[in-house]
TISE-255526 format. One record per residue (C-alpha): residue number from 0; z, x, y. Coordinates in steps of 0.25 Angstrom, whole numbers. Last residue first. Layout:
% residues N
[rec NUM,[Z,X,Y]]
...
//
This chain:
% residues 531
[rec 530,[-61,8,162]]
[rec 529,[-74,17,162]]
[rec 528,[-80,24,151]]
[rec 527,[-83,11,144]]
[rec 526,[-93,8,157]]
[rec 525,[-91,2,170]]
[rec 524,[-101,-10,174]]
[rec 523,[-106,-9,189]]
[rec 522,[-107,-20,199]]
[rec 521,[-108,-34,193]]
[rec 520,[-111,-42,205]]
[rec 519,[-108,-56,205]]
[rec 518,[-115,-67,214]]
[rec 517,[-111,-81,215]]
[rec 516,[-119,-93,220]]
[rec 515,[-113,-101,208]]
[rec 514,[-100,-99,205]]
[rec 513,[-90,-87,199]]
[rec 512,[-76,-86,202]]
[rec 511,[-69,-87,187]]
[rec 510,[-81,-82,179]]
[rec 509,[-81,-68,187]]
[rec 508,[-66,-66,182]]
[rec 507,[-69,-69,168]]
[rec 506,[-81,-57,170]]
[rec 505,[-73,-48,177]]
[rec 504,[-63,-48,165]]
[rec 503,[-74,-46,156]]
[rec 502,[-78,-35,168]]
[rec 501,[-66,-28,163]]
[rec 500,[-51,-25,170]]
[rec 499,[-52,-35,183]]
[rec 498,[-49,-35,195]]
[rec 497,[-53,-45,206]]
[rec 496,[-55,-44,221]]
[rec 495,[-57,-58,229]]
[rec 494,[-43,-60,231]]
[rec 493,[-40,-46,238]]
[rec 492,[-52,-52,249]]
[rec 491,[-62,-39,250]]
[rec 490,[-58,-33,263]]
[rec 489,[-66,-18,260]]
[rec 488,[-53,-10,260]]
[rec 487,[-47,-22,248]]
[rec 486,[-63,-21,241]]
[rec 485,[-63,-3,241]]
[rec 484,[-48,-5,235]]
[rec 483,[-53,-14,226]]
[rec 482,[-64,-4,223]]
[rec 481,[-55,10,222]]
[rec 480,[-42,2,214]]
[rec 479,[-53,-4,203]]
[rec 478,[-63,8,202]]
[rec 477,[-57,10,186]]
[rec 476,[-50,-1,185]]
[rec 475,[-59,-14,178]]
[rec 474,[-69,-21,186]]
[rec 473,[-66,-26,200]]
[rec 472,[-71,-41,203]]
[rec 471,[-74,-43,218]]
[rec 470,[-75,-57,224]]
[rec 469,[-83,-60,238]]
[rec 468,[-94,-47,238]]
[rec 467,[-100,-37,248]]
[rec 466,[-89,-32,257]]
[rec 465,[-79,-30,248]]
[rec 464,[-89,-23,236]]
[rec 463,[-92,-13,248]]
[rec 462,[-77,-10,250]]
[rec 461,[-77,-9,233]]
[rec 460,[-87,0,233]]
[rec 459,[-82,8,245]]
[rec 458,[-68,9,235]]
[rec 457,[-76,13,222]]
[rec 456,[-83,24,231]]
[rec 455,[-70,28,234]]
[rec 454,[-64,29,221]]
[rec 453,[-76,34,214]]
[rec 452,[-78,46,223]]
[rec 451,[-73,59,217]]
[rec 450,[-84,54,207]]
[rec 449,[-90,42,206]]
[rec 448,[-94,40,190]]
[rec 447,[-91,26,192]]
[rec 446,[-92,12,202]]
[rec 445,[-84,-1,202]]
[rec 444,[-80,-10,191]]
[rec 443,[-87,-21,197]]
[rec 442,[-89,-37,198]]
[rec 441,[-94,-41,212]]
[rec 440,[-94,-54,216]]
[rec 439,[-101,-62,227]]
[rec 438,[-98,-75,228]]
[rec 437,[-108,-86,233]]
[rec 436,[-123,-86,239]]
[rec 435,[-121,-75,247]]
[rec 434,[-128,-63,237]]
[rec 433,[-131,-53,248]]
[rec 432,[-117,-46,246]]
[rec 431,[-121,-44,232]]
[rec 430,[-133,-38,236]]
[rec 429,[-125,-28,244]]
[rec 428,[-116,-26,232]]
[rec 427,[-126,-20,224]]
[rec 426,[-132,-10,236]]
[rec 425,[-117,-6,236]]
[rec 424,[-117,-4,222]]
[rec 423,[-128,4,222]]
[rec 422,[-125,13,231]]
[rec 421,[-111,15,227]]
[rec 420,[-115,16,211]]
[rec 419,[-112,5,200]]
[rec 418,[-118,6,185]]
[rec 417,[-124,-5,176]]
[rec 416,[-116,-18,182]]
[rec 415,[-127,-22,192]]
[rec 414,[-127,-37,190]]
[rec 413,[-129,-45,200]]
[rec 412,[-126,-57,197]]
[rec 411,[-127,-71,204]]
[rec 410,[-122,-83,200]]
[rec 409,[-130,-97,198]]
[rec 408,[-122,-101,185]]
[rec 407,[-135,-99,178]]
[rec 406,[-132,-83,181]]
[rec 405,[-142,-77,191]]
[rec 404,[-143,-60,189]]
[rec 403,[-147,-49,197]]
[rec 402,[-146,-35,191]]
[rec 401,[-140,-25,200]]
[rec 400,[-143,-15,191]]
[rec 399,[-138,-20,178]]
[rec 398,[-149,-23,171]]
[rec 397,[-161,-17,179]]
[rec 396,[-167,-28,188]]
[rec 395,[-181,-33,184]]
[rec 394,[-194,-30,190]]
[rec 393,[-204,-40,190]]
[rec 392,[-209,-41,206]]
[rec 391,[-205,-25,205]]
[rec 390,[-218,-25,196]]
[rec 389,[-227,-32,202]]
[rec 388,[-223,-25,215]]
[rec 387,[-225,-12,209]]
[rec 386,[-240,-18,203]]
[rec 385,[-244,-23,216]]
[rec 384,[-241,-10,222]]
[rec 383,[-252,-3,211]]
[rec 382,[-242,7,204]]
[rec 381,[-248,22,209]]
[rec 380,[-236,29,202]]
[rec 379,[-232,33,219]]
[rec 378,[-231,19,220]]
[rec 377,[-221,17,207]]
[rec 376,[-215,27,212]]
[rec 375,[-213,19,226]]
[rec 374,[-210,8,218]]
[rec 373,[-199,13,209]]
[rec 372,[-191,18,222]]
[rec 371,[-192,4,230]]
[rec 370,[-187,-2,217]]
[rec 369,[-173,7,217]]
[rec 368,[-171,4,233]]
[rec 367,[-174,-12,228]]
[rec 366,[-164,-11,217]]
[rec 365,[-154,-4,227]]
[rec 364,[-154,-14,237]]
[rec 363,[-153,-25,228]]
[rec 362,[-159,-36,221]]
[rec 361,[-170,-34,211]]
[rec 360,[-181,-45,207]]
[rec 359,[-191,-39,215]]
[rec 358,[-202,-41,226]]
[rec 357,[-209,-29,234]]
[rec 356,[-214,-29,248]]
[rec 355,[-222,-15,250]]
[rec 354,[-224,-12,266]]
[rec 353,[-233,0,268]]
[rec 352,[-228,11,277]]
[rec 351,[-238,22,270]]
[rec 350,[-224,27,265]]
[rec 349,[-220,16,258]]
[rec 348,[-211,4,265]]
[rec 347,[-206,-6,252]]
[rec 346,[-202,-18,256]]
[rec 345,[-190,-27,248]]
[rec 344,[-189,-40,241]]
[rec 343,[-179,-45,231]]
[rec 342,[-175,-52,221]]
[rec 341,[-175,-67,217]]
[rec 340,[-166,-73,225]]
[rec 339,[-167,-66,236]]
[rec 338,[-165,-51,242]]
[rec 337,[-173,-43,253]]
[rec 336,[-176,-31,257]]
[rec 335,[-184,-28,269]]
[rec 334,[-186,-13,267]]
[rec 333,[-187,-1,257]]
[rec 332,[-194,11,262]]
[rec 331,[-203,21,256]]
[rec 330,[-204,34,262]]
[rec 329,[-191,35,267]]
[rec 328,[-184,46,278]]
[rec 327,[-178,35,287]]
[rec 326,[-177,25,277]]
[rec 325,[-161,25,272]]
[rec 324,[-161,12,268]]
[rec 323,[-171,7,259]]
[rec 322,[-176,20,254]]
[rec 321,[-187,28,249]]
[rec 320,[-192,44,248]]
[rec 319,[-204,48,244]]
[rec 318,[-205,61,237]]
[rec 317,[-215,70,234]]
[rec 316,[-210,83,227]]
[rec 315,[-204,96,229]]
[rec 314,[-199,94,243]]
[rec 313,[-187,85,240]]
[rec 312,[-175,84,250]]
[rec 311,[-161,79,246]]
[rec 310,[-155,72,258]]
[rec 309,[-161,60,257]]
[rec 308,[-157,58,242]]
[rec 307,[-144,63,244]]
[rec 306,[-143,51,255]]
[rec 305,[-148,39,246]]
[rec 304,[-157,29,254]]
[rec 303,[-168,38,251]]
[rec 302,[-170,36,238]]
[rec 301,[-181,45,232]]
[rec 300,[-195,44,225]]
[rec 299,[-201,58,219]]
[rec 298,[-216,61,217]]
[rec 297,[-220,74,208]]
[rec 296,[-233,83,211]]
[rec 295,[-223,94,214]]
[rec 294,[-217,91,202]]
[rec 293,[-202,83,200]]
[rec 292,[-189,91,195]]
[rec 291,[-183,93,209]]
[rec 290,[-184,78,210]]
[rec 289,[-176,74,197]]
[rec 288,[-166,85,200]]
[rec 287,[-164,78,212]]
[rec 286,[-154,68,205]]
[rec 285,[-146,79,202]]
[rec 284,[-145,85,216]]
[rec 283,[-142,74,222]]
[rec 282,[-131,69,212]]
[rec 281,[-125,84,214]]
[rec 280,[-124,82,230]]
[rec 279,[-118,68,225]]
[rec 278,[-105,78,221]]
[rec 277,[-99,76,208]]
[rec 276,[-111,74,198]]
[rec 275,[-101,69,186]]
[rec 274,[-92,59,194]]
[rec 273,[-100,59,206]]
[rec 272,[-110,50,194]]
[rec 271,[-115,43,205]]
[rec 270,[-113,45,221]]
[rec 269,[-127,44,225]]
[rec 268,[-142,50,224]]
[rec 267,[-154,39,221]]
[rec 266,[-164,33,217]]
[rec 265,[-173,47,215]]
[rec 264,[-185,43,209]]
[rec 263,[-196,52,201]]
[rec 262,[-210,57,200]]
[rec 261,[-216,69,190]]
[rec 260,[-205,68,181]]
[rec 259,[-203,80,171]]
[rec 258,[-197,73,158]]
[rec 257,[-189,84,153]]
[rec 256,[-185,93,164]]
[rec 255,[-183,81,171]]
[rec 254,[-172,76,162]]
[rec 253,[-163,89,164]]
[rec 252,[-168,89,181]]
[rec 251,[-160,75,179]]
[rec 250,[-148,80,173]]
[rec 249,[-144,92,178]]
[rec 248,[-135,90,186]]
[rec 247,[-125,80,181]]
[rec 246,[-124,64,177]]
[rec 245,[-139,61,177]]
[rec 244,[-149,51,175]]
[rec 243,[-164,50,175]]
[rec 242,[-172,39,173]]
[rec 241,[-185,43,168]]
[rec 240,[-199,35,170]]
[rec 239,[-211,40,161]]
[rec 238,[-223,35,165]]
[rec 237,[-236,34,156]]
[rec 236,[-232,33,144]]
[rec 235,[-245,31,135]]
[rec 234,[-239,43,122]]
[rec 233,[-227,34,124]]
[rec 232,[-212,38,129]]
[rec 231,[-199,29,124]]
[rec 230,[-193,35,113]]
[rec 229,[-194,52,115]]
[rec 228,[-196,51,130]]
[rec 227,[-185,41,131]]
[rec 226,[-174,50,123]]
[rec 225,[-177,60,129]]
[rec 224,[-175,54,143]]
[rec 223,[-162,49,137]]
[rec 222,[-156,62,132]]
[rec 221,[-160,66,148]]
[rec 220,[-152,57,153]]
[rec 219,[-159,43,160]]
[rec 218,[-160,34,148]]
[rec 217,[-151,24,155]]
[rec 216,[-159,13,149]]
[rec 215,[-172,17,146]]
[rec 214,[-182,30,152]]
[rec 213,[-195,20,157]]
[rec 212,[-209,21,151]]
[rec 211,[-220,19,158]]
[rec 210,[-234,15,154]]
[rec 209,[-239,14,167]]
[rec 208,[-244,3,178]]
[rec 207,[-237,-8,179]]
[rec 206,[-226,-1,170]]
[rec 205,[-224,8,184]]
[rec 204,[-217,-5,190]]
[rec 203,[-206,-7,178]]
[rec 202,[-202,7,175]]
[rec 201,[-202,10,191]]
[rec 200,[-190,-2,191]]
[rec 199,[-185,2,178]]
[rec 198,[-182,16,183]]
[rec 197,[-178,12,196]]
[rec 196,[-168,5,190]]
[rec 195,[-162,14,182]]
[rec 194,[-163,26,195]]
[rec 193,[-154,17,204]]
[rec 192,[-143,27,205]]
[rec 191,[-138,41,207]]
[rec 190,[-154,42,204]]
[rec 189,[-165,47,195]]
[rec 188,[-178,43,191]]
[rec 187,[-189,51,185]]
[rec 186,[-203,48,182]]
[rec 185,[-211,54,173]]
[rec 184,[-228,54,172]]
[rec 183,[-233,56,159]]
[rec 182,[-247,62,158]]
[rec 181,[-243,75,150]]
[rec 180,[-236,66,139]]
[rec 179,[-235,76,126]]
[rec 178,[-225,85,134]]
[rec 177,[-216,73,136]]
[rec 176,[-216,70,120]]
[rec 175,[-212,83,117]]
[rec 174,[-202,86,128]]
[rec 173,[-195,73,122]]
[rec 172,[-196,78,109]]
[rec 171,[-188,90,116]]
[rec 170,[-178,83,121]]
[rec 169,[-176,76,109]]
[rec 168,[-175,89,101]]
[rec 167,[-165,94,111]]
[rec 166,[-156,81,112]]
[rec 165,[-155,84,95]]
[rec 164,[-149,97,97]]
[rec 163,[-142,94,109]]
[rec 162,[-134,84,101]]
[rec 161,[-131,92,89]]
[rec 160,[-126,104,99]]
[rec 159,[-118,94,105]]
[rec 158,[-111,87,92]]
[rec 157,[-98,95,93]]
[rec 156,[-96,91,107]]
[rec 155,[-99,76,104]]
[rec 154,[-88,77,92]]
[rec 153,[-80,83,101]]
[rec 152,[-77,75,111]]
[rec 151,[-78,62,101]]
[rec 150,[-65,70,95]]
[rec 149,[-57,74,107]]
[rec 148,[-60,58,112]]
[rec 147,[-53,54,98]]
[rec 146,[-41,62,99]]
[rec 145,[-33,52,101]]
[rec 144,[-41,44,89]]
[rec 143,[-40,56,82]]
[rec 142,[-24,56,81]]
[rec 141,[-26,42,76]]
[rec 140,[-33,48,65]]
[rec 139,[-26,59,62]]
[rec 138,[-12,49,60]]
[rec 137,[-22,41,50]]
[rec 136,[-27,53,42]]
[rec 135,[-12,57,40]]
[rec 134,[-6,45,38]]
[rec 133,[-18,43,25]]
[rec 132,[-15,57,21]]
[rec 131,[-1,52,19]]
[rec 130,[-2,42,14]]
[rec 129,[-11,48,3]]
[rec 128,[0,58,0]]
[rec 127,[-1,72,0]]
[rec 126,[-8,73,14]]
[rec 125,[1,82,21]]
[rec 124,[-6,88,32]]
[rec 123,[-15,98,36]]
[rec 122,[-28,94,29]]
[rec 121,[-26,79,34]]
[rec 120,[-28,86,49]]
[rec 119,[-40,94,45]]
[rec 118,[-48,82,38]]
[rec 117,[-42,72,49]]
[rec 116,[-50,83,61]]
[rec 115,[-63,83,51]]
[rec 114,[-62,69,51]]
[rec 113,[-62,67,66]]
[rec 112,[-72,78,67]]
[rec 111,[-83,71,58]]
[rec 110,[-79,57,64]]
[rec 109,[-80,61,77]]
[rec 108,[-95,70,72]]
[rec 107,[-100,57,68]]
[rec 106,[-98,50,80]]
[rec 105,[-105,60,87]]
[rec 104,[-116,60,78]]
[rec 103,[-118,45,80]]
[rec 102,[-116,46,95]]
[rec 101,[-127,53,94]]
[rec 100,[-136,44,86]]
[rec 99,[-133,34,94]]
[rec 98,[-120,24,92]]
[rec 97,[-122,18,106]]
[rec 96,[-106,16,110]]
[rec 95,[-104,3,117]]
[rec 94,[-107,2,132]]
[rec 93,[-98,-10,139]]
[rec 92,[-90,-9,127]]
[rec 91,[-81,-20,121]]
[rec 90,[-69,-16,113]]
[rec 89,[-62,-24,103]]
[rec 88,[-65,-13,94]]
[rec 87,[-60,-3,101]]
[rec 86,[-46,-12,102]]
[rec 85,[-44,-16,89]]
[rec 84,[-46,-2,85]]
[rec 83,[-37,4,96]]
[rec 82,[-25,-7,90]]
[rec 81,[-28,-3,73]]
[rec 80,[-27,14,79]]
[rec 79,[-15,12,85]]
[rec 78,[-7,0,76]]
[rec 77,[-12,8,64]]
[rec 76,[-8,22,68]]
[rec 75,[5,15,73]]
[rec 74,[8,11,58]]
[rec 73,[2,22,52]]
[rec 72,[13,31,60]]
[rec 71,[26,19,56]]
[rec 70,[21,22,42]]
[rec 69,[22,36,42]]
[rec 68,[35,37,50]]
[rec 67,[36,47,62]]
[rec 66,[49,55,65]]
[rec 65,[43,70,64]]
[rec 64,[32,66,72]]
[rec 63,[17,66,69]]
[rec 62,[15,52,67]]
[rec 61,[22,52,79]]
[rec 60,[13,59,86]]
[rec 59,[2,52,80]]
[rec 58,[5,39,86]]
[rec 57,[8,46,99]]
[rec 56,[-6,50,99]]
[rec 55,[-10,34,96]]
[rec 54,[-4,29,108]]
[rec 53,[-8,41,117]]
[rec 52,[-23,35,112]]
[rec 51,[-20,20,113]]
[rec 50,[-15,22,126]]
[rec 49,[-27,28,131]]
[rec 48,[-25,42,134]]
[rec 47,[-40,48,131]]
[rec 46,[-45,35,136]]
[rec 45,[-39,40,150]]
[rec 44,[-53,34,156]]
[rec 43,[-55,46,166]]
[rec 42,[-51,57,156]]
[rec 41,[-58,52,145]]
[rec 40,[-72,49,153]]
[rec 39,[-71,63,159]]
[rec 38,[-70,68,145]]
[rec 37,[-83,61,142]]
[rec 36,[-90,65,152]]
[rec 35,[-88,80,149]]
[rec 34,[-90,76,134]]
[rec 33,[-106,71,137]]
[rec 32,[-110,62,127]]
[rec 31,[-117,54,138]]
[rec 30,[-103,48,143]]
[rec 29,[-105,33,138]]
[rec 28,[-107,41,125]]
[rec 27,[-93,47,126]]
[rec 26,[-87,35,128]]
[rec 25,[-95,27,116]]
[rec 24,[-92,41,109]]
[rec 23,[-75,40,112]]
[rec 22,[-77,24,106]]
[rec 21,[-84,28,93]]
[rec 20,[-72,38,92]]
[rec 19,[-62,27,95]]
[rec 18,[-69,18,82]]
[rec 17,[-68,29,72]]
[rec 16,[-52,33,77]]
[rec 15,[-48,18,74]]
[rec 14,[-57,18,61]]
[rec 13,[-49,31,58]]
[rec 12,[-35,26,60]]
[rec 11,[-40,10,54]]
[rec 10,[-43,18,43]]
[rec 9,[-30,25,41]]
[rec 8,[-21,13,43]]
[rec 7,[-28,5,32]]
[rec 6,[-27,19,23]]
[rec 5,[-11,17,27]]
[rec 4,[-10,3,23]]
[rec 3,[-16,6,9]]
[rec 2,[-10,18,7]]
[rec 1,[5,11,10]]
[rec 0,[0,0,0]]
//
């Protein structure tokens, strides 16, 4: 009976530590598999000291102690590892772990150290008795699931030169395939923000006349550059559009060096990623890595509402630059906006001072500003203009980028929930501001990755929420004291600012005050790695 009970107690030990080291790689794979980041997740979150952690060390301290019972230890193992079981698999995640084929390897290499680390342990001990081995494998289980972040750590480190191995081979199928298409023109996309929609607006004009193909998603690393070239480019591609990301120097000139664009769009150079790039100087600077890699004969597209990108001159290349509000040094100008009910319409002024009046679905500032860069590409890509405006006629809003939405009920929402920056958000929360016709509401857990300056931006953003909206939900806690502090200096009414711990919480709360004519505004959408 006793064997029987403590077998039970065993398995739900190592299921318990099975199941947290598929939680550690979800964590480390929302932080690109990159260890650095990883840490700073662990150290920023506390997970490393969650209560169930320190709980379960103490567990095994007295396991360990001289005044410890056998069956009272099993006991607490049980109660420790049964309750973090119930709760990992109770947990929702807005970004569940995608069990590719590396995070297949590294989940393999967990379980291969983990037993490896029970096979040492168990041969320095007493394990005469089957209880006893049972106890033993039990205790150094739970003592792996405090160390489970040290393990996951390790595995990805231990795996690196497997990983570069097989990136290697990829990126050098994808050199392959490159080489073998002379005529292909590329065309790269960069910015602190705005670049995913760009892509899929130039995407979506250019198909009028070429067979283009788009990097997917948020391919925009170098691994999924590869990846595209090797999946998604034809022997009849005409045009290649790449989004390129980055979260240190480097990054951009690393994807050039493989694609070599010949034109490319700058949307913009702001405070994002401060955390990783510290200084905006450095965001400047990587971001213009795509323009320093262009030919002679190349063509670049910049935003000149952005000072670092007004600043930054460029001589090797053709640029043109464009705006909307800052037009003194513009090539093509962005004027007469205008918002209704079903979109928007704004003029573009090109260099030969010709007027073009374009119609689109999108609302926003920023939507028309990211446009207005497609279709002077698109220009320079000799698109017949009745063709572009075809095309922006049908264009559709990206998911999640200020998305508009009409619910049955007759409310409003605008949903850009994917990511949240100062520009952007400000340009947001002017078309919310716009939207007179009932309640305005913002639903937000603020912005990230800011740096020295996530508290004070937090607290502009939450001055700015205050004068653009009627009701303000805030999202969980980890900008909650910086925006509600920005929404008291800004003379939002107290009772009009609501907290909550999850945006199912918000969602309750939003159900309570809604009515027809409303508008909601869904501004950013945390990830796991945030609180």
């Amino acid at each position: 009976m006793l064997i029987a009970l403590y077998s039970v107690i065993m398995a739900v030990a190592l299921f318990n530590l099975g199941i947290e080291l598929k939680r550690d790689l979800m964590m480390l794979q929302q932080n690109s598999y990159r260890n650095e980041r990883y840490c700073r997740w662990m150290r920023s979150s506390q997970d490393s000291t969650s209560v169930i952690r320190l709980i379960s060390a103490v567990v095994v301290m007295f396991a360990f102690s001289t005044f410890s019972k056998e069956s009272v230890t099993m006991l607490l193992i049980l109660v420790v590892a049964g309750i973090n079981v119930w709760k990992l698999l109770r947990a929702k995640y807005k970004k569940p772990l995608v069990m590719t084929r590396r995070a297949w390897r590294i989940y393999s290499m967990d379980c291969v150290l983990s037993l490896i680390f029970i096979a040492v342990i168990l041969s320095l001990m007493d394990n005469s008795e089957v209880s006893e081995t049972l106890f033993n494998i039990s205790v150094i289980s739970l003592t792996l699931f405090f160390l489970s972040h040290e393990v996951t750590l390790a595995a990805n480190w231990l795996l690196k030169p497997v990983e570069r191995s097989i990136n290697n081979r990829y990126y050098r199928d994808a050199q392959r395939v490159l080489a073998g298409m002379p005529d292909l023109k590329v065309i790269g996309i960069t910015g602190s923000y705005g670049k995913t929609s760009t892509k899929h607006y130039l995407y979506r004009i250019l198909s009028e006349k070429y067979d283009t193909v788009m990097t997917p998603g948020s391919f925009n690393t170098t691994l999924g550059v590869v990846r595209t070239v090797r999946e998604h480019l034809k022997p009849y591609t005409q045009v290649f559009i790449v989004e390129m990301g980055a979260k240190q120097q480097g990054d951009i000139k690393e994807i050039c060096d493989l694609v070599h664009p010949m034109a490319a769009i700058i949307t913009a150079v702001g405070e994002q990623h401060l955390e990783s790039f510290k200084t905006i100087e450095n965001v400047q600077r990587t971001k213009f890595e795509l323009a320093d890699s262009l030919p002679s004969n190349g063509f670049l597209v910049i935003n000149n509402d952005f000072p670092y990108i007004v600043n930054r001159h460029v001589d090797n290349v053709k640029v043109s630059r464009y705006a909307v509000n800052d037009v003194d040094d513009a090539d093509y100008i962005v004027s007469d906006i205008q918002y209704g009910v079903s979109g928007s319409e704004f003029t573009l002024r090109t260099p030969e001072c010709e007027n073009l009046r374009f119609h689109t679905r999108l609302v926003g500032e920023c939507n028309v500003s990211n446009l207005a860069a497609a279709v002077i590409m698109a220009l320079y890509m000799k698109v017949p203009v009745e063709k572009i405006r075809y095309a922006v006629e049908k264009i559709e809003q990206v998911e999640h980028r200020l998305q508009l939405k009409r619910t049955p009920g007759g409310v409003t929402i605008l949903d850009d929930a994917f990511n949240s920056n100062p520009h952007g958000s400000a340009m947001a929360l002017d078309v919310l501001a716009s939207m007179t016709g009932g309640k305005r509401i913002v639903i937000t857990p603020g912005m990230i990755e800011l740096g020295e300056r996530q508290e004070q931006l937090n607290r502009e953003f939450g001055e700015k929420i205050a004068k653009s909206v009627d009701v303000a939900i805030i999202v969980g806690k980890y900008n909650r004291d910086a925006i509600v502090e920005g929404l008291t200096e800004g003379n939002l009414d107290v009772t009009q600012i609501r907290t909550v711990d999850s945006f199912a919480e918000a969602q309750v709360l939003l159900h309570t005050m809604l009515s027809p004519g409303d508008t909601v505004l869904y501004e950013n959408d945390l990830p796991d790695t945030f609180k």
